[in-house]
MARLO-368304 format. One record per residue (C-alpha): z, y negated, x. Coordinates in nm, 2 decimals. Each point is the difference from the previous one (the first is absolute). Layout:
! MARLO-368304
@z: Z | y: Y | x: X
...
! end
This chain:
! MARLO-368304
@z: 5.73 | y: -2.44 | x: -2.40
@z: 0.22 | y: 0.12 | x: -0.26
@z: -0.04 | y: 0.15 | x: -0.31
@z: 0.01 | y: -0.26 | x: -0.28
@z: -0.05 | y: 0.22 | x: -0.31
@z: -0.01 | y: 0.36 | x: -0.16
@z: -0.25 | y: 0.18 | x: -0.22
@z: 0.17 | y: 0.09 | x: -0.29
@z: -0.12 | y: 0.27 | x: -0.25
@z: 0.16 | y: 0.10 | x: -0.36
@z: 0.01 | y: 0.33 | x: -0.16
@z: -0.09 | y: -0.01 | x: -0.35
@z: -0.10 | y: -0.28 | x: -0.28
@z: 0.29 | y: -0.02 | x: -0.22
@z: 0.22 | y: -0.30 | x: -0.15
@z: 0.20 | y: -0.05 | x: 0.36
@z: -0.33 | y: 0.00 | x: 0.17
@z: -0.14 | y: -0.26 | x: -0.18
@z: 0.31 | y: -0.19 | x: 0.06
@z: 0.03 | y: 0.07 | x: 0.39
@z: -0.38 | y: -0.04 | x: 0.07
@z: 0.00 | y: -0.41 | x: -0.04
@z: 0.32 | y: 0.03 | x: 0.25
@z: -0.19 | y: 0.16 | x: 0.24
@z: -0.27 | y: -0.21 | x: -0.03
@z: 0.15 | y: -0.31 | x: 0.06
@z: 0.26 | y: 0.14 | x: 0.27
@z: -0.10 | y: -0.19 | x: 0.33
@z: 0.11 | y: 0.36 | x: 0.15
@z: -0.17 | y: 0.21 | x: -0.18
@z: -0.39 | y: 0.06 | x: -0.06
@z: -0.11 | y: 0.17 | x: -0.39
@z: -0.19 | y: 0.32 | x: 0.19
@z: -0.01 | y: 0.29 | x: -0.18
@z: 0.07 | y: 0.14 | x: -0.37
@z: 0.02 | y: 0.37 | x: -0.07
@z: -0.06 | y: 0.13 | x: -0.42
@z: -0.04 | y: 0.33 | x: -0.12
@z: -0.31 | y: -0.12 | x: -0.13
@z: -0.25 | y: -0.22 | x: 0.27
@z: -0.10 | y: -0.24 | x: -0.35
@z: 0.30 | y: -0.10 | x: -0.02
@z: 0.09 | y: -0.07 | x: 0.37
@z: -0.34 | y: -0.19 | x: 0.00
@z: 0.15 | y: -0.22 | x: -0.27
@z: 0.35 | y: -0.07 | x: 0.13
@z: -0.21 | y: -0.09 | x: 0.31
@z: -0.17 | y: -0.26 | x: -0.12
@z: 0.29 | y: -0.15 | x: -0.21
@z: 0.21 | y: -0.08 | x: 0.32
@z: -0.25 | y: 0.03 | x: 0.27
@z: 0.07 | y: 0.32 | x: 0.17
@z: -0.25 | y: 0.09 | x: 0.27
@z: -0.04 | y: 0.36 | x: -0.10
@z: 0.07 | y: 0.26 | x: -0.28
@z: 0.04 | y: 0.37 | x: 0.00
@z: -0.01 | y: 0.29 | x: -0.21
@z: 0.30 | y: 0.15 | x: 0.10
@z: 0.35 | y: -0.10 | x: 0.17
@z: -0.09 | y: 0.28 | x: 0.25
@z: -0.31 | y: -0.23 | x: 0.17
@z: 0.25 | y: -0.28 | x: 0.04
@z: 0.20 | y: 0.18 | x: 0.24
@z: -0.28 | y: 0.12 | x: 0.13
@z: -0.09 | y: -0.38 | x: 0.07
@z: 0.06 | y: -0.13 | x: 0.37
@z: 0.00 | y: -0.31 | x: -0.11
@z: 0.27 | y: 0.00 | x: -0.22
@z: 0.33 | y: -0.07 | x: 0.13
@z: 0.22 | y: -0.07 | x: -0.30
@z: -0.03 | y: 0.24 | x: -0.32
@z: 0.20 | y: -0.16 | x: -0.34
@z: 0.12 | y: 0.26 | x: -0.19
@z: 0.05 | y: -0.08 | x: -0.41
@z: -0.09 | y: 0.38 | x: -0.08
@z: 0.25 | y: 0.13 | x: -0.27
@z: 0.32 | y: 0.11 | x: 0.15
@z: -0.08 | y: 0.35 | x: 0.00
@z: -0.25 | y: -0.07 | x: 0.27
@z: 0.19 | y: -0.23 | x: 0.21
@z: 0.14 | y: 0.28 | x: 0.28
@z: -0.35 | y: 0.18 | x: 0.02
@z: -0.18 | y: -0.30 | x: 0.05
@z: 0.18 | y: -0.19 | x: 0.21
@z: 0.04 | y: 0.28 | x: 0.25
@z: -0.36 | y: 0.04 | x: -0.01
@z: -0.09 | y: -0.38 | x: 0.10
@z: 0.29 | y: 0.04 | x: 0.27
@z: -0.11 | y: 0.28 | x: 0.16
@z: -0.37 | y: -0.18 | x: -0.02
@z: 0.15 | y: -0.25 | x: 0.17
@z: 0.01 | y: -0.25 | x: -0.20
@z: 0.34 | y: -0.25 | x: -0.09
@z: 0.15 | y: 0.07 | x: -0.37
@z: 0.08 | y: -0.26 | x: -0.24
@z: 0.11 | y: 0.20 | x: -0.28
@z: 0.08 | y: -0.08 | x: -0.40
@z: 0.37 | y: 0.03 | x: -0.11
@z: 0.19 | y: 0.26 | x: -0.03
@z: -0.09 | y: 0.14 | x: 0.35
@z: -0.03 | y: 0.38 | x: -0.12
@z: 0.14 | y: 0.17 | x: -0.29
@z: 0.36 | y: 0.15 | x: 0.15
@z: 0.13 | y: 0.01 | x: 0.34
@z: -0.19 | y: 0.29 | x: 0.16
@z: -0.31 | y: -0.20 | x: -0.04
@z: 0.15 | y: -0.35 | x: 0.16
@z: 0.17 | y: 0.19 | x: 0.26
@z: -0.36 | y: 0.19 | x: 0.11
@z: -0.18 | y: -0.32 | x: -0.03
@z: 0.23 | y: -0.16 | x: 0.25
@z: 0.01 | y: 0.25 | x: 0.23
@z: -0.37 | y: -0.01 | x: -0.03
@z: -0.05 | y: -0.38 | x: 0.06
@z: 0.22 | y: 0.06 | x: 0.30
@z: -0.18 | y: 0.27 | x: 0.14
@z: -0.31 | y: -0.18 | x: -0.02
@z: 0.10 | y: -0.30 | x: 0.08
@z: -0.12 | y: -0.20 | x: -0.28
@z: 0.17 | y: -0.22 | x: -0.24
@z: 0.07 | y: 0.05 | x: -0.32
@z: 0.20 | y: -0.21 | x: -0.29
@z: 0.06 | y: 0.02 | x: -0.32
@z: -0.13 | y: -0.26 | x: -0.25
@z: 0.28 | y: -0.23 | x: -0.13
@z: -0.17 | y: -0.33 | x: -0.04
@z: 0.24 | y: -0.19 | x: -0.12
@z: 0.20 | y: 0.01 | x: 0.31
@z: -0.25 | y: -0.23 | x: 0.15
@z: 0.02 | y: -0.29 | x: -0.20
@z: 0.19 | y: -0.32 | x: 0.08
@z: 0.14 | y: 0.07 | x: -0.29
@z: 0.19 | y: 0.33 | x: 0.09
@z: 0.11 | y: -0.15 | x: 0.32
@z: 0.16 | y: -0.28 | x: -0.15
@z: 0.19 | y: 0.21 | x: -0.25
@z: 0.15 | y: 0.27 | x: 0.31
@z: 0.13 | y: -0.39 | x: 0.17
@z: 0.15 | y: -0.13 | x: -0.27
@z: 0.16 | y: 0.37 | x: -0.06
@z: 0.05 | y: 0.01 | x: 0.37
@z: 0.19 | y: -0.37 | x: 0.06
@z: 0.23 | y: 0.07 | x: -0.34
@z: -0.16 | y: -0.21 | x: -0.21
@z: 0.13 | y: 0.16 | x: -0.30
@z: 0.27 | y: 0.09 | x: 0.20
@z: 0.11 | y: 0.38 | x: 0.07
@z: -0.20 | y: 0.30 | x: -0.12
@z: 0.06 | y: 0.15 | x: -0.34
@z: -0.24 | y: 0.08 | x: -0.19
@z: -0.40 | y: 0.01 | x: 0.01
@z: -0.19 | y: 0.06 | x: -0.32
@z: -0.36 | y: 0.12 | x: 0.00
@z: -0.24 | y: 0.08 | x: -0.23
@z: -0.37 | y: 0.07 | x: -0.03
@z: -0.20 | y: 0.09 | x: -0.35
@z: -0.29 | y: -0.03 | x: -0.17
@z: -0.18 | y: 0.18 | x: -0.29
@z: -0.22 | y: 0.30 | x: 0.09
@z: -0.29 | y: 0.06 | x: -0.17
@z: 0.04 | y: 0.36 | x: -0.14
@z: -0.33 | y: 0.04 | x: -0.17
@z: -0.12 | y: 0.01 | x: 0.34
@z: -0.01 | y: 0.27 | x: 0.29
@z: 0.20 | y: -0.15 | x: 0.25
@z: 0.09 | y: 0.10 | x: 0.37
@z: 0.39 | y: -0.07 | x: -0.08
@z: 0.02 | y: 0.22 | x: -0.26
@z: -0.17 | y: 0.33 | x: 0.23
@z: 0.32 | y: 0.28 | x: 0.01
@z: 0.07 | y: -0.02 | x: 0.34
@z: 0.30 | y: -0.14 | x: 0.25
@z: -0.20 | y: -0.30 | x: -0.01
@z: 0.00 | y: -0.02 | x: -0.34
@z: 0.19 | y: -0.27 | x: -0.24
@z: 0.17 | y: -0.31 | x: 0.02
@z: 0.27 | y: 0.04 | x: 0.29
@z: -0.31 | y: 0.09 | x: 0.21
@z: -0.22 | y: -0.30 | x: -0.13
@z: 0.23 | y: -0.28 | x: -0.07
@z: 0.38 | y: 0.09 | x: 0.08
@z: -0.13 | y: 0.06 | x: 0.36
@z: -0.04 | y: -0.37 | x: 0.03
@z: 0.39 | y: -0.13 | x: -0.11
@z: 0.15 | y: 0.29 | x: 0.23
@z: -0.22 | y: -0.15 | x: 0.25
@z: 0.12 | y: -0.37 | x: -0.02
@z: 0.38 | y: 0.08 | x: -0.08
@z: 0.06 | y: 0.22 | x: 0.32
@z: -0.21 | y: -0.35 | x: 0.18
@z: 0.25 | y: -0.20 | x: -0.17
@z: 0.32 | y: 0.15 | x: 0.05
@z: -0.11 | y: 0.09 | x: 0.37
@z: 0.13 | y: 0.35 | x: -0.02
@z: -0.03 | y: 0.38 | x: -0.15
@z: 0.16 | y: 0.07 | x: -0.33
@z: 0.24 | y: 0.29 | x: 0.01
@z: -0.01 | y: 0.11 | x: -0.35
@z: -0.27 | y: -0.01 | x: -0.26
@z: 0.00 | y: 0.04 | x: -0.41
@z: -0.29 | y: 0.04 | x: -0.11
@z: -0.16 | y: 0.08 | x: -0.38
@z: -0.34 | y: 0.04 | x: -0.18
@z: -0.11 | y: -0.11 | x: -0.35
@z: -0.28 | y: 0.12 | x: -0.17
@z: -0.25 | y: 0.30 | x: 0.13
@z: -0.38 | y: -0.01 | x: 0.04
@z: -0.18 | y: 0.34 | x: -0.09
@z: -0.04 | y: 0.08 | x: 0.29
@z: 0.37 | y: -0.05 | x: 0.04
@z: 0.05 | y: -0.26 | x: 0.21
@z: 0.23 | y: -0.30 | x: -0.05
@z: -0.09 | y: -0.32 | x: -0.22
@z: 0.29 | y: -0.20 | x: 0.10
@z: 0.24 | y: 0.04 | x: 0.29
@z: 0.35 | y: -0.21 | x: 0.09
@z: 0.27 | y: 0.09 | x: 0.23
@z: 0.31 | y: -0.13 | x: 0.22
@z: 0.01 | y: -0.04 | x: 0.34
@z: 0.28 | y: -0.05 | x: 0.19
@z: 0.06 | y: -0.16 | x: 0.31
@z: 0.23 | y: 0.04 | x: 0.28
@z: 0.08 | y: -0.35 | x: 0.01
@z: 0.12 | y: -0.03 | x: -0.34
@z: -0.33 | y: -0.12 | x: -0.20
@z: -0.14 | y: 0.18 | x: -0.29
@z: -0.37 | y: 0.00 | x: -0.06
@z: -0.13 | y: 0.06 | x: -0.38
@z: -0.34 | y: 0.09 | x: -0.06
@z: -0.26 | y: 0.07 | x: -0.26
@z: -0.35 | y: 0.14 | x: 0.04
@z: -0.21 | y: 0.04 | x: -0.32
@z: -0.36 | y: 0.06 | x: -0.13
@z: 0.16 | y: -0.03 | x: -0.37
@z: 0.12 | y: -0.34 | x: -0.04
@z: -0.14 | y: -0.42 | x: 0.00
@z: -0.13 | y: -0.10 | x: 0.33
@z: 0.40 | y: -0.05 | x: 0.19
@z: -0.06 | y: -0.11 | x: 0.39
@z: 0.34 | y: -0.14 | x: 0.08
@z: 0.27 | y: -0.03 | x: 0.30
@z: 0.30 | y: -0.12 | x: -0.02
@z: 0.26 | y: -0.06 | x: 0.28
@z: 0.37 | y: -0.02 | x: -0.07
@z: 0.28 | y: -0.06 | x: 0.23
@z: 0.37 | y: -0.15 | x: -0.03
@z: -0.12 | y: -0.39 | x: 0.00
@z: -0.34 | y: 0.01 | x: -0.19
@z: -0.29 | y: 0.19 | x: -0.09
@z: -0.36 | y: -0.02 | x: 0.12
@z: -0.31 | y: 0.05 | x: -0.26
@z: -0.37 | y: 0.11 | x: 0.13
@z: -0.24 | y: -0.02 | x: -0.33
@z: -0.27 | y: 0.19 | x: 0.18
@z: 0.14 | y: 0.24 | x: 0.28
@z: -0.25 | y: 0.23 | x: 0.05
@z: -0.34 | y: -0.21 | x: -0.04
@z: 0.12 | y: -0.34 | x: 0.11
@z: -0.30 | y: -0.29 | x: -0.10
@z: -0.22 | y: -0.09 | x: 0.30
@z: 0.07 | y: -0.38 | x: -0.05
@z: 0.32 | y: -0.07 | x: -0.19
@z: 0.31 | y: 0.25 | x: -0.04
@z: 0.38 | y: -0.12 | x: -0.08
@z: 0.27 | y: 0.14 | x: 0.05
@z: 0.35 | y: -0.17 | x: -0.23
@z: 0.34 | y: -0.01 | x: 0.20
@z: 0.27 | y: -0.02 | x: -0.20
@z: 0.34 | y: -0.03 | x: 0.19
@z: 0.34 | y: -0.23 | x: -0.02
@z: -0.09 | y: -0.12 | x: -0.32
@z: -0.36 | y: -0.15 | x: 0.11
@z: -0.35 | y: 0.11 | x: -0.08
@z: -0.28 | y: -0.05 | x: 0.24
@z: -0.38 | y: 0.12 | x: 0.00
@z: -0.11 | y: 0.11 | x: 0.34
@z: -0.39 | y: -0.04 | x: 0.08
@z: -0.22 | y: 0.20 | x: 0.19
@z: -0.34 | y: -0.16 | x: -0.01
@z: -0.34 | y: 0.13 | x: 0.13
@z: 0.19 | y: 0.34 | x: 0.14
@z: -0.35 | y: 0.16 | x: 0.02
@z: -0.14 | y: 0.34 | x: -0.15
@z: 0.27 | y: 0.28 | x: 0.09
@z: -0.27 | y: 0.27 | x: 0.01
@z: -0.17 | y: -0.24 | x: 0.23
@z: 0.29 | y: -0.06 | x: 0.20
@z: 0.11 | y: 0.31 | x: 0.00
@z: -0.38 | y: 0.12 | x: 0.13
@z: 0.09 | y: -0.30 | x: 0.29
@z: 0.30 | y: 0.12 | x: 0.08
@z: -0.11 | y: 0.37 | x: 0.06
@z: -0.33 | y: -0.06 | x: 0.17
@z: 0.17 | y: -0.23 | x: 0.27
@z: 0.30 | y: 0.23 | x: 0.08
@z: -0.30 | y: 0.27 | x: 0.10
@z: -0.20 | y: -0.29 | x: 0.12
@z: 0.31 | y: -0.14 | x: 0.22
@z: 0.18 | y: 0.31 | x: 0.07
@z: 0.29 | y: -0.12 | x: -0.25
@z: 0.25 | y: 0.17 | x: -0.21
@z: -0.04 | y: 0.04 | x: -0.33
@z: 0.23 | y: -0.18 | x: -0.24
@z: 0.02 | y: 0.32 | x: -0.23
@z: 0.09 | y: 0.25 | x: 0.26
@z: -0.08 | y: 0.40 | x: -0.13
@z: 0.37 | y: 0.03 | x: 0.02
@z: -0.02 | y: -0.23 | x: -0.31
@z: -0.18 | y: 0.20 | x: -0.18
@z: 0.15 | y: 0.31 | x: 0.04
@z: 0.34 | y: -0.19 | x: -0.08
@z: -0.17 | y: -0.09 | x: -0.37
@z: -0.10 | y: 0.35 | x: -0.03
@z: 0.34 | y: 0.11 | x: 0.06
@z: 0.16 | y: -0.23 | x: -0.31
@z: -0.29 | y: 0.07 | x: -0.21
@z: 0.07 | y: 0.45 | x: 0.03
@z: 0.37 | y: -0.07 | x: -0.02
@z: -0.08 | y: -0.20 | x: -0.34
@z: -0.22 | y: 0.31 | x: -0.10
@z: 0.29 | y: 0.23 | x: 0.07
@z: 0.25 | y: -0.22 | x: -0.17
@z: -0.22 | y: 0.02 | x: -0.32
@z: -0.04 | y: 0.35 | x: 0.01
@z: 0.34 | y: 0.15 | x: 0.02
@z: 0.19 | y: -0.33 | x: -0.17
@z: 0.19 | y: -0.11 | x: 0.28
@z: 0.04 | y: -0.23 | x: 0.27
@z: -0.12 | y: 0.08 | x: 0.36
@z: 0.10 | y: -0.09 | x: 0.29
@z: -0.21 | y: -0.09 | x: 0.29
@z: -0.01 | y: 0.17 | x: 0.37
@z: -0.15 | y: -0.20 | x: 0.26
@z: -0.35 | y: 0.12 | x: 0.13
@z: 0.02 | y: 0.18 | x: 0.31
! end
């Protein structure tokens, strides 16, 4: 008989944990087995809260688990690359938090890791399993607004600087292109279904530990779209998408975090205005816990591939460049 489900375990307690943990939960895929604290009090407690069969001291006795089979990694980004190799060369499958690693050294040596061992791995874009996203990329896809030109994206919020905070650590990780502009890089390459091949990119406002507040750029794709984005820690909470072609334009409120029973999206093209529902599209961490724990389950692809990732990662150290020295830069295909 085959295998109907997989003991997941989570590294860490933090904010993304809490979030994830009900989505594992209630995942018909996935079984709450195992979560790992640097301290077992508070394992204990996360435990209980979403019914987690057993808690550990340490990350390093969840690998050392047999029983696990999935590890979620929310660590801060730094960690990423270390720990994911770790679970993977413990055998264990990878789900792990956006951005993949923190430069392109790290996502290429995770990949060729997951490979080796042949275990999967993806990187945690939840958003891309929601009804909601997959009705934007058909609209998009069946011109709709007809052709490509633009796609605006932007994702904000106000940081709390009286507080230590993980974004804030000086490191590659570091800042808002990491945190937040990750995410509209991510769903304008999905949308205009290709690689840009030259980026503009330009950061406003410097932590102390010197990384960047706020973050926008250009991208520029071969087939003649533009993608403008924003990424910022510094201004009013700003979660928008916005689709433009020759014919009409396409608005998506909440992008990035679509609502569990009842998103719209607004067409607006040839002069008419229509809403467009998506009702009861379901959890995305949830589905996005589904979708990953049946592709290992089933033997499936995954619908982020790691060549994916490493394609986000490419945008998002041509953007650094771009800021640094002033200029644009133009992309080379991965080899």
């Amino acid at each position: 008989m085959s295998k109907k489900s997989l003991n997941w375990a989570v590294l860490g307690v933090g904010q993304i944990s809490e979030v994830v943990a009900p989505a594992i939960r209630d995942s018909g895929w996935a079984v709450p087995y195992a979560i790992a604290s640097r301290t077992l009090e508070k394992a204990d407690g996360f435990a209980r809260r979403h019914g987690f069969s057993r808690s550990y001291g340490c990350y390093e006795a969840v690998l050392e688990d047999p029983a696990v089979e999935v590890v979620y990694n929310p660590l801060p980004n730094w960690l990423h690359c270390e720990w994911t190799i770790r679970a993977l060369e413990a055998g264990k499958h990878v789900l792990c938090e956006k951005p993949l690693a923190e430069d392109m050294a790290e996502c290429r040596k995770m990949i060729a890791v997951s490979r080796q061992c042949g275990r999967a791995l993806m990187e945690a874009f939840a958003y891309r399993f929601h009804p909601q996203t997959a009705t934007v990329k058909e609209l998009v896809s069946r011109g709709s607004v007809g052709e490509l030109r633009l796609i605006r994206s932007s994702l904000g919020f106000p940081l709390d600087f009286t507080r230590p905070n993980v974004r804030l650590k000086p490191s590659p990780g570091g800042g808002a292109l990491m945190d937040v502009g990750c995410y509209c890089i991510h769903v304008m390459r999905y949308l205009a279904g290709e690689e840009p091949q030259a980026v503009l990119g330009r950061s406003q406002g410097v932590a102390e530990s010197g990384v960047d507040l706020t973050f926008g750029g250009i991208l520029v794709f071969p087939g003649g779209c533009l993608g403008l984005f924003s990424g910022s820690f510094q201004t009013a909470r700003d979660f928008q998408l916005e689709i433009v072609g020759s014919r009409g334009r396409l608005l998506v409120p909440m992008p990035f975090k679509p609502d569990p029973t009842h998103s719209a999206l607004r067409l607006e093209a040839e002069g008419e205005t229509r809403e467009i529902p998506i009702r009861n599209g379901g959890d995305a961490y949830r589905l996005q816990v589904d979708h990953f724990s049946r592709s290992v389950l089933e033997g499936r692809p995954l619908s982020l591939p790691l060549e994916d990732a490493l394609g986000n990662m490419t945008v998002i150290e041509a953007l650094r460049s771009s800021a640094q020295t002033g200029r644009e830069t133009r992309l080379v295909p991965d080899g």
